[in-house]
C-alpha positions in Angstrom: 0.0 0.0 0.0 1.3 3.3 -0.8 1.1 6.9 1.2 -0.7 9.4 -0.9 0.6 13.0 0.6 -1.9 16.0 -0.5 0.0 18.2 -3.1 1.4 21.0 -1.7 1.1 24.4 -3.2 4.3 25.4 -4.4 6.4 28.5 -2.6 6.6 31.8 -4.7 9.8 33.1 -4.3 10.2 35.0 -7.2 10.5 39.3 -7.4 7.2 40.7 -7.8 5.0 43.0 -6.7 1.2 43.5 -5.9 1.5 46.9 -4.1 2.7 50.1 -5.1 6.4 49.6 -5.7 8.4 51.7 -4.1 6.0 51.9 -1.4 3.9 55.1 -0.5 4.9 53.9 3.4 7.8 52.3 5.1 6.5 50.0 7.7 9.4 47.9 9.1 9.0 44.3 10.4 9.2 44.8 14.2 12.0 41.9 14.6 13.3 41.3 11.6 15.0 44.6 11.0 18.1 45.2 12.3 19.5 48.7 12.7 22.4 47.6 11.0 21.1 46.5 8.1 22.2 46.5 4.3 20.2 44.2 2.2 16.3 45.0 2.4 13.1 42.9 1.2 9.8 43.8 1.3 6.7 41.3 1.1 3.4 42.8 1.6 4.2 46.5 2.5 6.8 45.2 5.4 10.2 45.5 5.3 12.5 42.9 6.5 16.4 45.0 6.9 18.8 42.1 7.2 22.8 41.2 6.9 23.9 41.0 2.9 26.4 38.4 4.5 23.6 36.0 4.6 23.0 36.5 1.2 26.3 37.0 -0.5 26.4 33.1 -1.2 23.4 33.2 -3.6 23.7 34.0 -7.2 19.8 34.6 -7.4 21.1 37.6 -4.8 24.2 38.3 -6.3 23.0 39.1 -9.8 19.8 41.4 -8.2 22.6 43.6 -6.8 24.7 43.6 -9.5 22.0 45.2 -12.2 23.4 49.0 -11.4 21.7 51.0 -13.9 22.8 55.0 -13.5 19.5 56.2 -14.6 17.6 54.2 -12.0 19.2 54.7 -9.0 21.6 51.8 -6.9 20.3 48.2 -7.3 17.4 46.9 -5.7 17.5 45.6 -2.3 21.2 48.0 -1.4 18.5 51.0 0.1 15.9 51.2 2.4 14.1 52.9 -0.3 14.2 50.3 -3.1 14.0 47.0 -1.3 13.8 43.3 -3.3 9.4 42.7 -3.3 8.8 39.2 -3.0 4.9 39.9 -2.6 3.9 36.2 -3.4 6.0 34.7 -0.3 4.1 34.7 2.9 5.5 36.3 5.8 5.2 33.7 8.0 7.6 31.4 6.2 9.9 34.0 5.2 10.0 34.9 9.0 10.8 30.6 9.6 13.3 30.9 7.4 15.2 34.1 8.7 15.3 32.5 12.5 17.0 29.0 10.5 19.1 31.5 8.6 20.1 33.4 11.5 20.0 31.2 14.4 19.9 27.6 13.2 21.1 25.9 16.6 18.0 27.2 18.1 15.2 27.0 15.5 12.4 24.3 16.3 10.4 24.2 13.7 8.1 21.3 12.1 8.9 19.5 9.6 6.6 21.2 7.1 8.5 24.8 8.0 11.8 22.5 7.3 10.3 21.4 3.8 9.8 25.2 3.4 13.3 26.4 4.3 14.7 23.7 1.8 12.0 25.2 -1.2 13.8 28.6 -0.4 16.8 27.4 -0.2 16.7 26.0 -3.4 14.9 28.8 -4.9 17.6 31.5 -4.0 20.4 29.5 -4.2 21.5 28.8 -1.5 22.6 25.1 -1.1 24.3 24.9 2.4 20.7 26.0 3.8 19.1 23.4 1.9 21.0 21.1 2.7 21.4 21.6 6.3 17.5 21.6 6.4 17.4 18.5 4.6 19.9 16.9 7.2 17.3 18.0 9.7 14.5 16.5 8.4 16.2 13.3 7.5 17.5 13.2 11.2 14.0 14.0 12.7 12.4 11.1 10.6 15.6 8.7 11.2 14.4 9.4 15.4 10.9 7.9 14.4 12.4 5.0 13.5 12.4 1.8 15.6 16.4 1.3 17.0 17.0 -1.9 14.8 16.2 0.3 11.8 18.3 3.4 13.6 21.4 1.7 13.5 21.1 0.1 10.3 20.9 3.9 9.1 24.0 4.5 10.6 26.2 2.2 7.7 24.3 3.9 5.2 27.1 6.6 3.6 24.8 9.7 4.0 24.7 9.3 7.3 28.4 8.1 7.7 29.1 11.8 5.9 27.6 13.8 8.4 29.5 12.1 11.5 32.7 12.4 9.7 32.0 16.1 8.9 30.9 16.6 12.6 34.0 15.5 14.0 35.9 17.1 11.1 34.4 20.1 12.3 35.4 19.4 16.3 39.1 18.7 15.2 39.2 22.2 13.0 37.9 24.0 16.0 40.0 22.4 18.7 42.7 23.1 16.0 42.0 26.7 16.0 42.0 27.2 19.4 45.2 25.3 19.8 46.5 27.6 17.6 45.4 30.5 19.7 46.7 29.5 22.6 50.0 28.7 21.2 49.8 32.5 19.6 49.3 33.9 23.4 52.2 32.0 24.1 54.3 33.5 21.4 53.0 36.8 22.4 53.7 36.6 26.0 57.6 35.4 25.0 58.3 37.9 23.0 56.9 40.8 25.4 59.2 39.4 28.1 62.2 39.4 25.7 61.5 42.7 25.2 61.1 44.0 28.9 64.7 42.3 28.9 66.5 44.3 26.5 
């Protein structure tokens, strides 16, 4: 017997527009605007001020700001003026996506707002987002699992992957702060050779 899942309907992330673009009023999202922000959206008259570091990875992003044209002003999405509308995506899943893309330790989201951070991901262009969601999901489904079936998921090579880049990620950061201390080390040396001289 097969699972029938309902069809779901697919996420817009495409620019457009549906209001008045550029908007007759600025209305800023009330936590998704940071006063230090340099890359703006806008979806349904609110605008979202975020990092361009997030971003910078994407060439969906990367070719909006580069389209500079002199007689119409910088390129969308570099002022709080002409911000990227993406009128068709719903605020709510934009607003799941900017906590995973901000704070991913912490997000605990379902796996529906998972399978939407993955469309988005995959949308703009950004893999390492898609991926990491569809690690997530994979692990959340893998926990449903009875423990025979767990740890036969464990020899699988997917899985395998993501424990050896886990613990290649332990050793680069023990690494680095190995590295650091030894650089303290040097630093307190050579301060004491100089109090000698």
């Amino acid at each position: 017997m097969t699972t029938f899942e309902f069809p779901r309907k697919p996420l817009k992330t495409y620019i457009s527009t549906v209001y008045p673009y550029p908007p007759p009023i600025f209305v800023k999202h009330h936590a998704w605007y940071f006063f230090d922000a340099d890359f703006f959206i806008i979806i349904k008259g609110v605008i979202f001020g975020l990092h361009r570091t997030f971003f910078n990875s994407s060439p969906f992003f990367l070719d909006i700001l580069a389209m500079d044209d002199p007689d119409c002003g910088p390129p969308l999405g570099t002022t709080f003026h002409f911000p990227i509308p993406f009128d068709e995506l719903s605020p709510a899943r934009f607003t799941t996506f900017l906590f995973y893309l901000y704070y991913p330790d912490n997000f605990c989201g379902t796996d529906s707002d998972l399978r939407d951070i993955r469309q988005i991901g995959l949308n703009w262009e950004l893999p390492r987002i898609a991926a990491a969601a569809l690690v997530e999901i994979m692990e959340r489904r893998k926990q449903l699992l009875p423990l025979v079936a767990r740890q036969m998921l464990d020899l699988l090579p997917a899985y395998r992957w993501r424990n050896e880049y886990e613990r290649r990620n332990r050793i680069y950061e023990l690494s680095n702060e190995n590295y650091e201390e030894e650089d303290d080390d040097r630093t307190e040396v050579d301060s004491s050779d100089d109090e000698s001289i």
